[in-house]
N, C-alpha and C positions, 0 to 999 in steps of 0.2 A: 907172353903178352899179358897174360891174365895179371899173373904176381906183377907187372909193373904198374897197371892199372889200378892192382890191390892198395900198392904203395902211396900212390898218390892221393888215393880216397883218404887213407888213413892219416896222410899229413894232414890232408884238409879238415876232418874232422879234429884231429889235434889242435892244431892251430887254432877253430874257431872253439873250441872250448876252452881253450885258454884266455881267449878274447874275452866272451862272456862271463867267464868267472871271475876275470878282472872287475868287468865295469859292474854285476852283480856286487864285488866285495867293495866297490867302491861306493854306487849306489846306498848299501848298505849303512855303511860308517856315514852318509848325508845325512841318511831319515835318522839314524838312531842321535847324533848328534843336534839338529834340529827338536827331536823330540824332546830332549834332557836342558836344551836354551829356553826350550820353551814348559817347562817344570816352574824356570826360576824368572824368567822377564817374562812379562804381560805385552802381547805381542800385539794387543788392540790400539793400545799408544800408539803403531805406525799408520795405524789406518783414518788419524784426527786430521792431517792433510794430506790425507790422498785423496784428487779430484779425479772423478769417473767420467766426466765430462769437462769442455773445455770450458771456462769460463770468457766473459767479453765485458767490457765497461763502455759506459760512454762519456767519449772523447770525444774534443772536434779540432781534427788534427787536421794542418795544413796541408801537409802530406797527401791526403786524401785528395785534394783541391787540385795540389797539383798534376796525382797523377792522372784526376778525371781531364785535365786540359793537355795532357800527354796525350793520351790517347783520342783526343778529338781533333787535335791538330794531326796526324797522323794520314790521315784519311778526311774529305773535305766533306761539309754535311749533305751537298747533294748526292753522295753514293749513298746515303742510308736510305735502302729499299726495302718496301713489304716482302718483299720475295726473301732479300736475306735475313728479315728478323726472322721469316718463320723456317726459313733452311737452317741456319745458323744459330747458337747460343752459346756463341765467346764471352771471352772476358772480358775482351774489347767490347763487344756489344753494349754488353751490361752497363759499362762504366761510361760508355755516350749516352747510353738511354739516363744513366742519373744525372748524366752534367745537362741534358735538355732539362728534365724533370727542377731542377735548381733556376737555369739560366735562358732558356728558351720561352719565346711567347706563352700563349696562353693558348694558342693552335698547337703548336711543338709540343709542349708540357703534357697538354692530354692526347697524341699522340703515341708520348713516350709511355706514358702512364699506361696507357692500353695495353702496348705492347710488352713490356716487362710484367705487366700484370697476365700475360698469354702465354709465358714462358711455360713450358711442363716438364714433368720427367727432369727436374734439375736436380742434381745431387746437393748434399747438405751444406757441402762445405760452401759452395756458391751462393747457398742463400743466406749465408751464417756473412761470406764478405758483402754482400747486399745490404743485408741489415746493420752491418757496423757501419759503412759508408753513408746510410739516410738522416737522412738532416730530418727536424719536426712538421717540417713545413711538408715533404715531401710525402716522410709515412703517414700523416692524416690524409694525404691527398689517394694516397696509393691503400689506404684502407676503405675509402670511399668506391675504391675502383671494382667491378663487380666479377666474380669468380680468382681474387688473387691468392698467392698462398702465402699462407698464413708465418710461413718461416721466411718472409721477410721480414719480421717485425721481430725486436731482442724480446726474450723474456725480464720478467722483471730484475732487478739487482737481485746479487748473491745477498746481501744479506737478508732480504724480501725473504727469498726461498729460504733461508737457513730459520729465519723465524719463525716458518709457516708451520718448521718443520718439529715444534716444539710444542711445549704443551699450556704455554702462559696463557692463560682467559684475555683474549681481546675486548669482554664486553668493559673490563675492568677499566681498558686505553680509553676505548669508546666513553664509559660514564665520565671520566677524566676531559675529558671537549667537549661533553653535555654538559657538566658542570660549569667550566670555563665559559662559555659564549650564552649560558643564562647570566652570569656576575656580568656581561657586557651589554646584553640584552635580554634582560628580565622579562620572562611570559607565564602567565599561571601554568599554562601547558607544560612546559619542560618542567618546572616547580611539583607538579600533579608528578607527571611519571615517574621524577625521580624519590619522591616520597613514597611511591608504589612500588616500584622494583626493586629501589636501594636505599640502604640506611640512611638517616639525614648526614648528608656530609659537612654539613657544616659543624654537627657536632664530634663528628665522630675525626680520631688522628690518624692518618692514614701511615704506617709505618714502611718502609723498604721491603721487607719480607712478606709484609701482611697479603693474608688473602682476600680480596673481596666479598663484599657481605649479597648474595642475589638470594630470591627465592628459592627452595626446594621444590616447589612444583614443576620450575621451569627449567629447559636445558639449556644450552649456550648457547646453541646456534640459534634458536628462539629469541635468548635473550641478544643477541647479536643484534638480530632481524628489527625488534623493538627499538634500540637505539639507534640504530639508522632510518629507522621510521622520527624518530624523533630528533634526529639532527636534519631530516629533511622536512622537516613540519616546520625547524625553527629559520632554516635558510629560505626557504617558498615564503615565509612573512615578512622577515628582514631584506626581502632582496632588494639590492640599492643598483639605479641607473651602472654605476662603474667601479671596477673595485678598488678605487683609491677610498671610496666613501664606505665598503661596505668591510666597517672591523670585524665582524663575526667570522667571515669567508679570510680577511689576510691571518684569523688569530689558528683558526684551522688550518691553514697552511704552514705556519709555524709550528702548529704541536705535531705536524705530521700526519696527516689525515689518506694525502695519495697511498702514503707507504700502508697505512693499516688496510686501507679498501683495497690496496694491491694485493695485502697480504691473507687477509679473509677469501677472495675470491678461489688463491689457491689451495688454503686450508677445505673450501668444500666445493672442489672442481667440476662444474657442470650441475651444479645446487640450481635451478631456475630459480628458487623461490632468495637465497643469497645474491646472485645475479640481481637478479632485479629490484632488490633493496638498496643493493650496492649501486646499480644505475640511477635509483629516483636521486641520489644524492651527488651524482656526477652531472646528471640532467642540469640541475641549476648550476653547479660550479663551471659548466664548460659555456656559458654564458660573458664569463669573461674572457677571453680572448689571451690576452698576458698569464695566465693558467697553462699555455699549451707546454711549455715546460715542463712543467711539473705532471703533468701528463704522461710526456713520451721518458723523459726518464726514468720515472717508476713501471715501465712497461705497459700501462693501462690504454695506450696507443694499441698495442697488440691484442690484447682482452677485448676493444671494441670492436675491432678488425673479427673475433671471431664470433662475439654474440649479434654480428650485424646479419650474420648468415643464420641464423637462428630460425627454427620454424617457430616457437613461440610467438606469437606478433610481439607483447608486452618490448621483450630483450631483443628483438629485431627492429620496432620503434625508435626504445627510447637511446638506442647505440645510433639509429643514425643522425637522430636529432643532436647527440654528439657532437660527432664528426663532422655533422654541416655548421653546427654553433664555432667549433675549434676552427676551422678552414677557414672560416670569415666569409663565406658565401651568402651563409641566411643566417638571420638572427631569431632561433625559435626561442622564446620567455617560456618560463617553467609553464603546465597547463597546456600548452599546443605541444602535438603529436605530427611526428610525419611518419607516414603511410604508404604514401608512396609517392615517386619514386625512390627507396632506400639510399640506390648510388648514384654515382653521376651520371648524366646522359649527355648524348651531343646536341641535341637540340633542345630547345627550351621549351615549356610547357607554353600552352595557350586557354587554358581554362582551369578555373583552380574550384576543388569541391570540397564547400566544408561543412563537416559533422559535427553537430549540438545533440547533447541529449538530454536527457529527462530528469524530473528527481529520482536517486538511489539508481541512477545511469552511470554509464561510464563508457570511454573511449572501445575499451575492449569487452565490453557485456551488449551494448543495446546496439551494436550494429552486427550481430554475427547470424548465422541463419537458423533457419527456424528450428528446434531441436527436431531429431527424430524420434518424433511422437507418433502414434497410432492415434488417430482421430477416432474415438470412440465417445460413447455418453459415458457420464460420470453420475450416477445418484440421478437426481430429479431433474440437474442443470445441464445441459448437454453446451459443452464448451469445444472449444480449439484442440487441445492437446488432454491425452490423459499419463496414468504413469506406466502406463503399459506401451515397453520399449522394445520397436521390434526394426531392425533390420533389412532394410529396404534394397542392400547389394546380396544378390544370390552368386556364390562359389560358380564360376563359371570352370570346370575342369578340360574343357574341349581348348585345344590348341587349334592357331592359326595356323592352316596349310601355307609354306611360305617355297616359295621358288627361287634355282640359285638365277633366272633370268629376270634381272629389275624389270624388264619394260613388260614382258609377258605378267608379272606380278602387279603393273601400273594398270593394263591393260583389264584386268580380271576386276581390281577394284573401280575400274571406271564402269565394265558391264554391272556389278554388283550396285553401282550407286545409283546409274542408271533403271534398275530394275525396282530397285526401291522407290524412287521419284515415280514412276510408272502405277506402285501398287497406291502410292498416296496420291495420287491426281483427285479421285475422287471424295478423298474424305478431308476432314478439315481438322487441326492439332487444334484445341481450345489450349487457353492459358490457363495458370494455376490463378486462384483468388477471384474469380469474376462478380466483380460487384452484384450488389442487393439491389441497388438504384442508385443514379449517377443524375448528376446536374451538370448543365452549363458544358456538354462534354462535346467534343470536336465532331463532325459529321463525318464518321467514317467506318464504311464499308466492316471491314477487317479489322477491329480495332481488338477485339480482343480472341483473334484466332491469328498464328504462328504465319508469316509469309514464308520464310525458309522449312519448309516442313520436316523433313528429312534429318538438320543441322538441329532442331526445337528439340527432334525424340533424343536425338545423341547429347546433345548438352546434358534434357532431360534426368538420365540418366548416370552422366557424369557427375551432375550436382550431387544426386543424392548419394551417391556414394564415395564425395571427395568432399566434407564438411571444413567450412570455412566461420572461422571464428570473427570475419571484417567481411562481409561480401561488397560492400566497395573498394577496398583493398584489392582481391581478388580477381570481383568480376568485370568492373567499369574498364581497366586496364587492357583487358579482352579485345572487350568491343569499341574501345576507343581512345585514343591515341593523344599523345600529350596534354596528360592531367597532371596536375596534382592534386593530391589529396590530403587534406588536413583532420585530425582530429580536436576539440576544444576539451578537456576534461575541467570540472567543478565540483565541489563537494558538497551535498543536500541531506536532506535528510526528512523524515516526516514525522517524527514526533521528537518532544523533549526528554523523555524517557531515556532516549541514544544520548551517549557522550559526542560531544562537540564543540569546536574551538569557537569562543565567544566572537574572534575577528573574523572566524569566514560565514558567520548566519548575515551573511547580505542577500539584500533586496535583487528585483527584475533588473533595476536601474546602477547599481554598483556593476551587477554580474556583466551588463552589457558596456560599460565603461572599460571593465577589465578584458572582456573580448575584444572591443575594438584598439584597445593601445599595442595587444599582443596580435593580434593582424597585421596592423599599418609598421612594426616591426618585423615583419615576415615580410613583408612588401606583399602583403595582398590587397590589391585593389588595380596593379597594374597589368591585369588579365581579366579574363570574364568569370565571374563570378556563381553557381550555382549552388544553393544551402540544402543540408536537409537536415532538417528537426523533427524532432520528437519532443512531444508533453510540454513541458514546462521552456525546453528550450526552444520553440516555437517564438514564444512570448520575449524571450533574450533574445533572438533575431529581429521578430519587428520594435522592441526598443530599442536596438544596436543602429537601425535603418534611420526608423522616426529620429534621432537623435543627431544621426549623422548629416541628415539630409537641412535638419536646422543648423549645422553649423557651418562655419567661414573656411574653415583648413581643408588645406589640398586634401590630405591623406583619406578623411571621413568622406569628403564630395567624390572622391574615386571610389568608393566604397557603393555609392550609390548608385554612379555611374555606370560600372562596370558589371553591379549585379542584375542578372539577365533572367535569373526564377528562382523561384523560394518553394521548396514541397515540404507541407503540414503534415505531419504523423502522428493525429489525433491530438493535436493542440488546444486546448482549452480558450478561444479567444474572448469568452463570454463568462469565461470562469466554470470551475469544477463543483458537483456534489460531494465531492470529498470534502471540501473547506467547508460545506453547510449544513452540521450534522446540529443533533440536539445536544443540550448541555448537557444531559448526563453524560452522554458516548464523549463529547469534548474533553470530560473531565478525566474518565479515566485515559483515554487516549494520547490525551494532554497535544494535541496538531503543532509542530513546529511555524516557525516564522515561512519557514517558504510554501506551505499548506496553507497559513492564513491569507497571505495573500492571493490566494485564486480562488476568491469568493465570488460566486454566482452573482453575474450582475454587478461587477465593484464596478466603481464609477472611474475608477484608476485605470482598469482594461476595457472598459469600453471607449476612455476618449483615447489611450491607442491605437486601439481599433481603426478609429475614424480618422485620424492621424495616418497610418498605415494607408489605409486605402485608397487615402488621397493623394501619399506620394508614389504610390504604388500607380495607380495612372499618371502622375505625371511622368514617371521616366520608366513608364512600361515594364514595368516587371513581372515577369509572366506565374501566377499564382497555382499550385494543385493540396486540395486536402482530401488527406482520408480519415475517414470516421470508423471507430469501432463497434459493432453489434452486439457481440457477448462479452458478459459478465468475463472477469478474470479474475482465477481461484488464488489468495492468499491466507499468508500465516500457514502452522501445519494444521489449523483446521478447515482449509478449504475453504475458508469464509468466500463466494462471488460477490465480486466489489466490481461499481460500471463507472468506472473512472470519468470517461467524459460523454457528454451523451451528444449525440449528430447534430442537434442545433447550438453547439457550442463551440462542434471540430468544425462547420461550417463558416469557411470567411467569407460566404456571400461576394466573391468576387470571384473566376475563374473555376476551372473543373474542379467537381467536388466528387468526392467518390463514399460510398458506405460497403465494408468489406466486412464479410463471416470470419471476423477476429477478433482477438480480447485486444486488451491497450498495450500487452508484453510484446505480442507477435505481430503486432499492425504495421513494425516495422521492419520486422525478419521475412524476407521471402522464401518460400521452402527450396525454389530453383531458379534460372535466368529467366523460366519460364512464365513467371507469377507477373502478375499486372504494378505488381511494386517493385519491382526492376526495370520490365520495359519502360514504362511511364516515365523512370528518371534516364533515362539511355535514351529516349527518342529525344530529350529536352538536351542532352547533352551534344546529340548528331547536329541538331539544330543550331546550338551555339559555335560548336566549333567548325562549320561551314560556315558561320557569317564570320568567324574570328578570320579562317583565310581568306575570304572575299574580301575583307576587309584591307588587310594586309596584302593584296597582290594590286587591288583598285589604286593604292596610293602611293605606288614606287612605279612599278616600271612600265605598267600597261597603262598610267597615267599619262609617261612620257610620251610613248611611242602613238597613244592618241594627238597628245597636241604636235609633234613631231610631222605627224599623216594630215592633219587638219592645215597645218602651217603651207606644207608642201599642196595639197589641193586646191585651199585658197590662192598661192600661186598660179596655179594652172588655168584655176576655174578666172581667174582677170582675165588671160589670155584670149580665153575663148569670149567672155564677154565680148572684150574688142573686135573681136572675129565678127561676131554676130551684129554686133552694130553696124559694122560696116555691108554687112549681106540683108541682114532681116531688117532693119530698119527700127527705131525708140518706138513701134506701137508690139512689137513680142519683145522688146526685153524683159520686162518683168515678169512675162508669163515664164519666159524660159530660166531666167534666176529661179524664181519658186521653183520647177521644175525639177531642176538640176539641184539645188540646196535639199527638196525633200529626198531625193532618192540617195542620195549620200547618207543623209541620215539617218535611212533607213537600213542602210548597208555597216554606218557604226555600229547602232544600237544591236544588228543579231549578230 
């Protein structure tokens, strides 16, 4: 038994040795023979069209069309249930959610929209036939949608990506359409920069080969940045009502401008500071509508789909001002920001809040909060803020004891919350900023002590260790519900010394011209209105008002109408000490145009003034200023400069307030907690409680009063006859009054 057992090991062994020295010898003779083909052929040659990924183009195949009407016919639209989108994500699904998203109302559409946009966990290939199936109309809509994924959108064309993927100087394409649309519209600006960065091209011959002539100081992507600074400087001036009229915008489109901004963005992926040069210049182009082409098929539909999610504000702004320009919903003109809401919502906003700010302000500087500073004295002047930066969140290392019973875990936070409200009964939360002295101010009790106490410390303390760079953006959202929010940007400046464009040093009275035509193209004015300014644009709101209120057109008299309160943040209405220095300090200083006009006492802001106030009581608009106390440190040598002083921030009509701040921070609140938040938040609970009274008083609870009233007066004849015939014509009247008051009094509560 053994020797037969022996036997068979040994074939076995035999045999597979034989096996392996086989495929061993054959193995062998592969590598050695690929090693010696490849001595003499260059094996890189097969790797020029091998694609590692699939490629997709866009096409608008009919095909598509029909099979999305296959599949809808198939099954009838009343079976599509919530229950099965969110059980379900077929292919069928999919392809009825895009034929709504195309062909369905305007209830259906965002419906659909929602629901494809809720889709998760979806593998690639699904979202690769989603994206090749979307029409332009659809992915601006379905970019707008909030939380979608991002690989429903194509990347840009292969040749985009193969360009990006090279080493050619784009500023060279770029100076190439700076050049072109100055010869169409000649500005000393574009003239200036290009004599500063690049050789004169007009003398010089630009050859096929030739390299571009830029600075050595500067690198590319710098210089990149500059030229799109300067093609949006030259489009924001030229921009024309419609682009049949405006050549600059169709001459860029011809030389190809999508495809470069396409292609820059991916040369420096996730660059905020490219992003958003590259946005200022899609900002104005997606103003025209007949663009959105050129949009989704250089993929830049998808690019704004992702810098909409952006924590940045800048690239989370100016992507949905995009989006909403491209969709045809709202018409934001270059200079307005939206803020918020970024995406779509279902219900419509009822109160709209817009931000002006100051000289050397801006959309995203003068409304964000207060820095974290340590309030300390500085030298002799004891101000708001010093530079000593400390850290107001402490490392909390201690974990929450968590429970696998939820309600025992609900339970434990209701005695915990409960016990805190118990410790604070007694004491009182004050607010941050509590004025110095106040005028004209409401009679109230608790005005500037927390009624939620418990909610005041936690906010409290989330503020300051969740810094927000928009606190209206932010926080208004919070605590109140269907806003919008707009920003105004304009460019100032305070001396002549700065470079600056000779067409934008306008006056109070141009700047509020250009605010009001880019509103009443927003369509603001057909909601309630609340402003808040800072400095200089204080001054831009009450001539936007005064001017609107003298004129005949719907758009400006809705402007008037609808606006419900205006809040001053150290507004100069009387004119600043900045404008009324001595000649010598004038001279070197040399004060710009928009410094000279806020001279102490100009006879120009006082008869605004007076103007303001007067139409300000006739269509009630409810007035609040604050005034600054201390000096604010500028330049690096700390110079204190008291920009407006309290009987200037004072507009003598409605609450006035004086706060322990300089003119930087008077309108930064350090938390929810500071009196320059609540302030605008109680004006805002106010408004948007009379916007729904408003709105329920004149639909339905209108009817069903004269409906009740109709049917009474029926009744109430009956019984008069009644009564005639019993009581006799010396109580009828008494008992008509009778009966008519007590009715009345039964509507009214």
């Amino acid at each position: 038994m053994f020797q037969d057992r022996l036997k068979i090991m040994l074939n076995f062994f035999k045999r597979a040795s034989i096996v392996s020295g086989g495929v061993f010898i054959i193995y062998y003779h592969i590598k050695e023979t690929n090693k010696r083909i490849g001595n003499i052929v260059n094996t890189n040659v097969l790797d020029v069209e091998k694609k590692f990924t699939a490629e997709y183009i866009y096409i608008d195949d009919p095909s598509y069309e029909a099979a999305m009407k296959t599949q809808r016919d198939k099954k009838s639209f009343n079976a599509l249930g919530f229950s099965r989108i969110w059980k379900s994500l077929k292919h069928s699904l999919a392809w009825r959610l895009l034929w709504l998203c195309r062909h369905g109302n305007k209830e259906q559409r965002n419906i659909a929209l929602d629901q494809l946009a809720a889709f998760k966990n979806n593998k690639i290939w699904d979202c690769l036939k989603i994206a090749q199936a979307l029409d332009k109309n659809t992915a601006v809509l379905l970019a707008r949608t909030f939380a979608c994924d991002l690989r429903y959108f194509l990347p840009p064309p292969i040749h985009i990506r193969k360009a990006a993927n090279t080493s050619e100087l784009l500023s060279y394409k770029l100076r190439d359409m700076i050049s072109h649309v100055q010869a169409l519209n000649p500005h000393s600006c574009i003239q200036y920069f290009l004599s500063k960065y690049f050789i004169n091209i007009q003398d010089q011959v630009i050859e096929v080969d030739s390299v571009p002539a830029k600075p050595d100081n500067i690198n590319e992507k710098q210089l990149c940045i500059l030229c799109l600074d300067a093609l949006h400087h030259h489009l924001f001036l030229f921009n024309d009502s419609t682009f049949d009229e405006n050549s600059s915008v169709a001459a860029l489109k011809e030389l190809g401008i999508f495809a470069k901004l396409a292609e820059l963005m991916l040369r420096y992926r996730n660059d905020s500071e490219i992003d958003f040069a590259v946005l200022k210049v899609l900002t104005v182009l997606s103003v025209y509508p007949s663009l959105l082409k050129d949009f989704f098929e250089n993929g830049l539909i998808g690019e704004l789909a992702r810098l909409i999610k952006s924590c940045d504000i800048r690239l989370a702004s100016s992507s949905a001002v995009c989006l909403a320009n491209l969709s045809g919903e709202y018409h934001y003109k270059p200079g307005l920001y939206l803020l918020h809401p970024l995406y779509r919502t279902k219900s419509n906003h009822t109160c709209d809040i817009l931000l002006v700010h100051g000289l050397r302000g801006g959309v995203f500087v003068t409304w964000r909060q207060r820095d974290k500073k340590c309030a300390e004295p500085v030298g002799i002047i004891e101000v708001t803020v010093s530079d000593v930066e400390c850290d107001p969140c402490e490392k909390n290392n201690n974990v929450t004891k968590t429970y696998f019973d939820p309600e025992l875990q609900q339970v434990l936070e209701d005695l915990k919350e409960l016990d805190d409200e118990a410790l604070l009964t007694n004491l009182e939360v004050v607010l941050h900023d509590i004025p110095i002295s106040a005028k004209r101010e409401p009679n109230s009790t608790n005005q500037y002590t927390a009624n939620k106490k418990r909610l005041a410390l936690i906010q409290e303390e989330e503020d300051k260790c969740n810094y927000t760079h928009c606190w209206p953006k932010d926080w208004l959202p919070q605590d109140c519900d269907s806003l919008r929010i707009l920003g105004f940007n304009y460019w100032s400046k305070l001396s002549e010394w700065l470079e600056g464009c000779p067409l934008k040093n306008a006056d109070i009275g141009s700047r509020a011209e250009e605010l009001g035509s880019v509103l009443i193209n927003a369509e603001v004015g057909k909601k309630s209105i609340v402003w808040l300014a800072h400095s200089m644009g204080g001054l831009i709101v009450k001539k936007l008002l005064v001017d609107a209120a003298q004129k005949n057109e719907p758009g400006f008299e809705n402007l008037c109408q609808k606006t419900k309160a205006v809040l001053f943040y150290s507004t100069p209405h009387k004119g600043s000490a900045l404008a009324t220095m001595p000649r010598a300090a004038a001279a070197i200083l040399w004060p710009s145009q928009d410094v000279k006009q806020l001279q102490e006492n100009s006879p120009v802001l006082l008869n605004m003034h007076n103007e303001f106030i007067k139409f300000a009581d006739l269509f009630h608009w409810e007035t609040i200023s604050f005034a600054e106390t201390q000096p604010t440190l500028v330049t690096a040598f700390k110079v204190p400069v008291h920009f407006v002083e309290s009987f200037s921030a004072d507009l003598g009509r409605g609450e006035f307030y004086e706060l322990p701040l300089d003119h930087l921070s008077i309108c930064k609140p350090a938390t929810r907690q500071s009196i320059l938040y609540t302030t605008v938040l109680d004006v805002l609970l106010r408004v948007s409680s009379c916007e729904v009274q408003l709105k329920y008083t004149d639909s339905h609870i209108l009817r069903l009063l004269y409906a009740f009233w109709s049917l009474v007066k029926s009744k109430f004849g009956l019984l008069k006859t009644n009564l005639e015939d019993k009581q006799g014509n010396g109580n009828q009247h008494w008992i008509e009054k009778t009966l008519l008051h007590a009715f009345t009094d039964d509507v009214i509560t």
